[in-house]
N, C-alpha and C positions, 0 to 999 in steps of 0.2 A: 343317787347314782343309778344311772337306768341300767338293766340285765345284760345286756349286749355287752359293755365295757366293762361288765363282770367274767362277760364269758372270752372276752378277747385272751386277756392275758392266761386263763384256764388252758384257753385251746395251745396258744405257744408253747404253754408248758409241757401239754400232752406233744405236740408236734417235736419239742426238743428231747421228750425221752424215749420216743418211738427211734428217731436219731441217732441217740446215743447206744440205745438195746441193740440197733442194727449192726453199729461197730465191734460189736463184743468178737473177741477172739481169745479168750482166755478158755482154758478147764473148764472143766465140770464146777470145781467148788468155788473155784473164784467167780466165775461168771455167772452164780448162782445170787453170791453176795451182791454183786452189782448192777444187777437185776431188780433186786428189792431195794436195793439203795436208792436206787434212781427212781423208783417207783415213788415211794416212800419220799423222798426227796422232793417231787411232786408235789405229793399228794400237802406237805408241808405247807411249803410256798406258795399254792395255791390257796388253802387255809390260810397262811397268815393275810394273803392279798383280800379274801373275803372281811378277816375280821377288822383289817385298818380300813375297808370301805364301811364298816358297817360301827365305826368309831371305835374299836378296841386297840386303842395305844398301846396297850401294855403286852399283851399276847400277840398281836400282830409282828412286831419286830420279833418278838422271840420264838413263834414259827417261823418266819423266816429266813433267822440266822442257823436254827437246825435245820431248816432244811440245805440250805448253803454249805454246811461242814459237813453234813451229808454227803452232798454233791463231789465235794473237795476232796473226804474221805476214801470215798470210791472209786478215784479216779486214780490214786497211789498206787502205782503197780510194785510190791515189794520186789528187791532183787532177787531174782534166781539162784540157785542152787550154781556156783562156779561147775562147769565142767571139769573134771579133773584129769589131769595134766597124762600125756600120751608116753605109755608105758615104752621100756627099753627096748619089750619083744617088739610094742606094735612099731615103735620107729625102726628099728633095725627091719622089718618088715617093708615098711615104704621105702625105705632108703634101700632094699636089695641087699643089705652085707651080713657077715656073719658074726656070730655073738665073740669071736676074735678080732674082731677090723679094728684096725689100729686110727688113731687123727687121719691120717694122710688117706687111708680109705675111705672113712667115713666124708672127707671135702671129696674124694674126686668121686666118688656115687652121687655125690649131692649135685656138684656143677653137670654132672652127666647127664641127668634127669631133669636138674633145671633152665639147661641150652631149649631141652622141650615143652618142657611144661610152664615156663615164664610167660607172662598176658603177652609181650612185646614176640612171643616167637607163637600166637597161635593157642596158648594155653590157658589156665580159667587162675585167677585170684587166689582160690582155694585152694588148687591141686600144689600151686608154688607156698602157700601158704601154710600149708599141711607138710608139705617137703621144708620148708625152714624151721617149723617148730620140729622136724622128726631130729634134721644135725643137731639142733642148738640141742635137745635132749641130751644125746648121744655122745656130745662136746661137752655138755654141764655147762654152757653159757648163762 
């Protein structure tokens, strides 16, 4: 097998983890990990691609299945930490009323706020989204 068609599939590899390294948007630690992974990951698959040209059946596939669950593994973004749930001060806060407002105050600050801040009158997703979770709070929905 001539050099060239050794180096083809090398270079893809290098091309798709300079790719990959580019996207990164995580932290410090995680983006750390994935960094090396993908390297690493590389560095694999390219290994095993040298040693199946060069006849080794046997270690061939099995760098290249570590390198592959590598790849796979790194790409798992574990879930987040839930944001926790928006306390009674800070809704009563958005929603304007006082730590006495009864039901019927607590819907008519909401609807008041939300005649304004609704996408449909002018206002952004969030601001009405942020004002729905502050009632349901407030209501224990």
């Amino acid at each position: 097998m001539s050099p060239i068609l050794l180096l083809l599939p090398l270079a893809a590899l290098a091309i798709w983890a300079l790719v990959r390294l580019g996207r990164q948007t995580e932290g410090t630690g995680r983006g750390q990990w994935r960094v090396t992974a993908t390297l690493l990951a590389a560095v694999l698959i390219g290994g095993g691609a040298i040693a199946l040209a060069r006849g080794g059946f046997v270690l061939g596939p099995v760098l290249i299945a570590v390198g592959l669950y590598l790849t796979v593994q790194s790409r798992d973004r574990p879930a987040g930490p839930r944001e926790p749930g928006m306390s009674a001060e800070e809704a009563r806060a958005v929603l304007g009323v006082s730590a006495e407002a009864d039901a019927a105050a607590i819907q008519a600050a909401w609807r008041r706020l939300m005649a304004r801040a609704h996408p449909d009158q002018g206002g952004t997703e969030g601001l009405a989204a942020r004002l729905n979770a502050a009632r349901d709070r407030l209501l224990r929905k």
